[in-house]
N, C-alpha and C positions, 0 to 999 in steps of 0.2 A: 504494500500500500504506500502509494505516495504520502511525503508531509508535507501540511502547508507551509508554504516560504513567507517570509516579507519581500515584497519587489527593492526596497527603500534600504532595509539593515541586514538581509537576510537571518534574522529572529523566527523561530520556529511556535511562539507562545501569542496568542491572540484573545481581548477581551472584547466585553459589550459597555459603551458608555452610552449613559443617555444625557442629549441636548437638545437645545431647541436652534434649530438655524437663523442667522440674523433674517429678519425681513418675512420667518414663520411665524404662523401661531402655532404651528405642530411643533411636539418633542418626537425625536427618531432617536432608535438606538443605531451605532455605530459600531461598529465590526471594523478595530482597530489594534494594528500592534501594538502590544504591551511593552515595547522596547524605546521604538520612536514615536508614539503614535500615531504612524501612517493608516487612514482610514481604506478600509480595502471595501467597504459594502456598508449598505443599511437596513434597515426594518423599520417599520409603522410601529410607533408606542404601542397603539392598542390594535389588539389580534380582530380583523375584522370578520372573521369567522365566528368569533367568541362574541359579539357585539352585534351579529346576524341573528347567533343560536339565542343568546339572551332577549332581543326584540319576540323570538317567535314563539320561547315559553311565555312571553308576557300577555301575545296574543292567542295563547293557545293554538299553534298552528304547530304539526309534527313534521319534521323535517327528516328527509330521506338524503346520505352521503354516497353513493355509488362511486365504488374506487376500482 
């Protein structure tokens, strides 16, 4: 199995920060080396899966996932 690299330090160790970008109203976590903190990716604060499912227990609707 390959390991992740850093492009920037080559550091093999990566965390999640959360921020808010200048000129957002959203917080995203960032997917950042933990050496230099070179950002290699991001993700939505809130899981909008988990924000779909809880809408439709509220309105009583059953939700089918087909994978």
């Amino acid at each position: 199995m390959a390991t992740s690299t850093c492009l920037k330090c080559g550091n093999h160790s990566f965390e999640m920060v959360l921020n808010t970008p200048i000129g957002s109203e959203f917080k995203l976590w960032f997917v950042q080396c933990s050496q230099c903190g070179c950002v290699i990716g991001t993700h939505e604060f809130y899981s909008i899966v988990s924000v779909i499912k809880n809408l439709a227990d509220k309105l009583n609707i059953e939700l089918t996932f087909n994978t």
